[in-house]
C-alpha positions in Angstrom: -22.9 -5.4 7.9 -21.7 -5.7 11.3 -19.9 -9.3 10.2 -17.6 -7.5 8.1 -16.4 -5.3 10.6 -13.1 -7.2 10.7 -12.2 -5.9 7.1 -12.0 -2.4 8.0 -8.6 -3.0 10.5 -7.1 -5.3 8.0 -7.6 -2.5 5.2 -6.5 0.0 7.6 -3.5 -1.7 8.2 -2.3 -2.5 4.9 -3.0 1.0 3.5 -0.6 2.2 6.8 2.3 -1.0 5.6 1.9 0.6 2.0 1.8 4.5 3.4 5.5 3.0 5.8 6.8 0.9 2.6 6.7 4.1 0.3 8.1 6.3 2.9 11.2 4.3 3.6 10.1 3.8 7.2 10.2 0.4 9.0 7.3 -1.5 10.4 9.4 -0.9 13.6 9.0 2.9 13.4 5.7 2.5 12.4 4.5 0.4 15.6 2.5 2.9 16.7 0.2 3.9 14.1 -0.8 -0.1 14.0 -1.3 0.4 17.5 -3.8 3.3 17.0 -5.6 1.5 14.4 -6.4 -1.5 16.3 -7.3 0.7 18.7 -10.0 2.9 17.0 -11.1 0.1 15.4 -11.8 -1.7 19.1 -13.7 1.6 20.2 -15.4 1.5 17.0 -16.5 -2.3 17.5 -17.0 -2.1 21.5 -19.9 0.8 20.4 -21.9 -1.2 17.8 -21.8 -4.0 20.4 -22.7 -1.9 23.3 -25.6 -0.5 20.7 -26.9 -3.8 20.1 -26.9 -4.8 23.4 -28.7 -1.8 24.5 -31.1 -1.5 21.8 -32.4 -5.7 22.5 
């Protein structure tokens, strides 16, 4: 399961293009919420491999 932990930032990110497309905003304005996805999605990662690491 843990190989297909790369998905869940690409869906995350399309879903927020789709949520800025519909909206009328530009990927510009929405910079930031990329930037928080990519970076829950790091904390998210950096714990299962802390987890594995601890638990071997």
């Amino acid at each position: 399961m843990i190989r297909l932990f790369f998905l869940l930032p690409i869906i995350m990110c399309i879903v927020w293009w789709w949520y800025l497309n519909s909206r009328g905003y530009s990927l510009k304005e929405g910079l930031k919420g990329f930037v928080y996805i990519l970076s829950f999605n790091a904390v998210i990662v950096l714990f299962f491999v802390t987890m594995l690491y601890v638990t071997h």
